[in-house]
C-alpha positions, -999 to +999 in steps of 0.1 A: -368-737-480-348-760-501-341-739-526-308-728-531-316-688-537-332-690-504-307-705-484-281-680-505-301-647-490-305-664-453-269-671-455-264-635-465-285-617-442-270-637-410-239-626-419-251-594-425-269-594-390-244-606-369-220-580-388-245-549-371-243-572-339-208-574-337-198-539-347-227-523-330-210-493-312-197-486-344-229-482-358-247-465-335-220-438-334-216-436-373-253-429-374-254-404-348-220-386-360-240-381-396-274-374-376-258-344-370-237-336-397-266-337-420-285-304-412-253-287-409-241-296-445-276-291-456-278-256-447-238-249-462-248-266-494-281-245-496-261-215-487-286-210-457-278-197-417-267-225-395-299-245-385-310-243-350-298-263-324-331-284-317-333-294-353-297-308-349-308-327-320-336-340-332-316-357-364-289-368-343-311-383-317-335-402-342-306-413-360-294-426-321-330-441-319-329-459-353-295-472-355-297-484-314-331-502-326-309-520-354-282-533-334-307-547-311-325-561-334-297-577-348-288-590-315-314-605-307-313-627-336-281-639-330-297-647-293-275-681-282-247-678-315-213-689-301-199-662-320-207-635-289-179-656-272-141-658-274-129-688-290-120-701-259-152-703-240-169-714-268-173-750-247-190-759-221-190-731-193-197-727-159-221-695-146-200-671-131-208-665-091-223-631-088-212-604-067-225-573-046-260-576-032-263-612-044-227-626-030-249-646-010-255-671-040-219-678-048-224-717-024-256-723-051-238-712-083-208-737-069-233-764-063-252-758-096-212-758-113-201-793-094-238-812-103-242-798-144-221-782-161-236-752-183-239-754-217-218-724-237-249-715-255-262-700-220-232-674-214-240-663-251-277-659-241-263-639-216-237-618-233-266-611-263-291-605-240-272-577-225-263-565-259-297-565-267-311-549-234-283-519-237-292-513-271-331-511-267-324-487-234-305-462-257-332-465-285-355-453-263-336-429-244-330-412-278-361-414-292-373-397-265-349-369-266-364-366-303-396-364-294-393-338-269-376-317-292-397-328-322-419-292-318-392-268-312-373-281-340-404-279-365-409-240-354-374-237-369-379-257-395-409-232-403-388-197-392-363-212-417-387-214-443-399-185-436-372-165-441-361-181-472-393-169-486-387-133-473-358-130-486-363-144-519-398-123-524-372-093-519-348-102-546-377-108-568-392-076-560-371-046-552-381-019-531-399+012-548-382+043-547-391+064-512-413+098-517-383+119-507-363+114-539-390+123-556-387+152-590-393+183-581-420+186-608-442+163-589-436+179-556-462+203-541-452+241-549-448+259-511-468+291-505-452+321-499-476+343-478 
């Protein structure tokens, strides 16, 4: 890949990946605030009732799904960048001793820090990683929600159409006059007995 258009659109699309990396909560929230402003202004543009609630989950949830996806996507191929880091730990690093159930390693992570010192690359392995892992965990969780709600929102979808077919079959076609405005010429004559 020597060519310069090439290295001009690699150039371009890591900048454009690490920029969904970086401002991934922005993203993902974005998405999901217009996952569910889109049925709403839908409907008020069309001039039709609200939509039903599981149709607005459903968009705001695969919206959730897609845009979580992204960002970890994105994250994952910015996997050991420095750039996850502050400009301050961006040299070599020590591993951090952990804490809770497994305080017992804190005398290995010391000896590990004394012997070798950890490259910076490892800490933003780990910082992406847990990007990455968060992100792919909400993906799922909404895609999931989509899918569940997937069939409830399609019966709406189909009530909705529906009704717009009702209702425009009834402009189209007025009612006929009822039989008890009828002319008293075509009425039946009583008997008188």
């Amino acid at each position: 890949m020597n060519s310069s258009p090439a290295r001009w659109a690699l150039a371009h699309l890591d900048a454009w990946t690490w920029l969904v990396a970086e401002y991934r909560t922005w993203l993902i929230v974005t998405a999901t605030v217009i996952g569910i402003a889109a049925p709403l202004l839908s409907a008020a543009r069309k001039h039709r009732p609200r939509p039903a609630p599981s149709v607005v989950i459903r968009s705001a949830a695969t919206a959730l799904g897609f845009s979580a996806a992204t960002a970890a996507a994105c994250s994952l191929l910015h996997f050991s960048d420095l750039r996850w880091l502050a400009p301050g730990q961006r040299a070599t690093a020590h591993l951090n001793a952990p804490g809770g159930l497994f305080s017992f390693a804190k005398p290995i992570v010391a000896v590990v820090n004394s012997v070798a010192s950890v490259p910076a690359e490892l800490r933003a392995t780990q910082v992406a990683a847990h990007a990455a892992t968060t992100c792919v965990l909400l993906a799922l969780a909404a895609l999931l929600v989509a899918a569940l709600t997937w069939r409830r929102a399609r019966r709406a979808d189909i009530r909705q159409i529906v009704r717009e077919e009702i209702r425009r079959s009834a402009a189209t076609y007025p009612p006929e006059p009822s039989s008890d405005s009828a002319s008293p010429e075509t009425s039946t004559p009583t008997r008188h007995g």
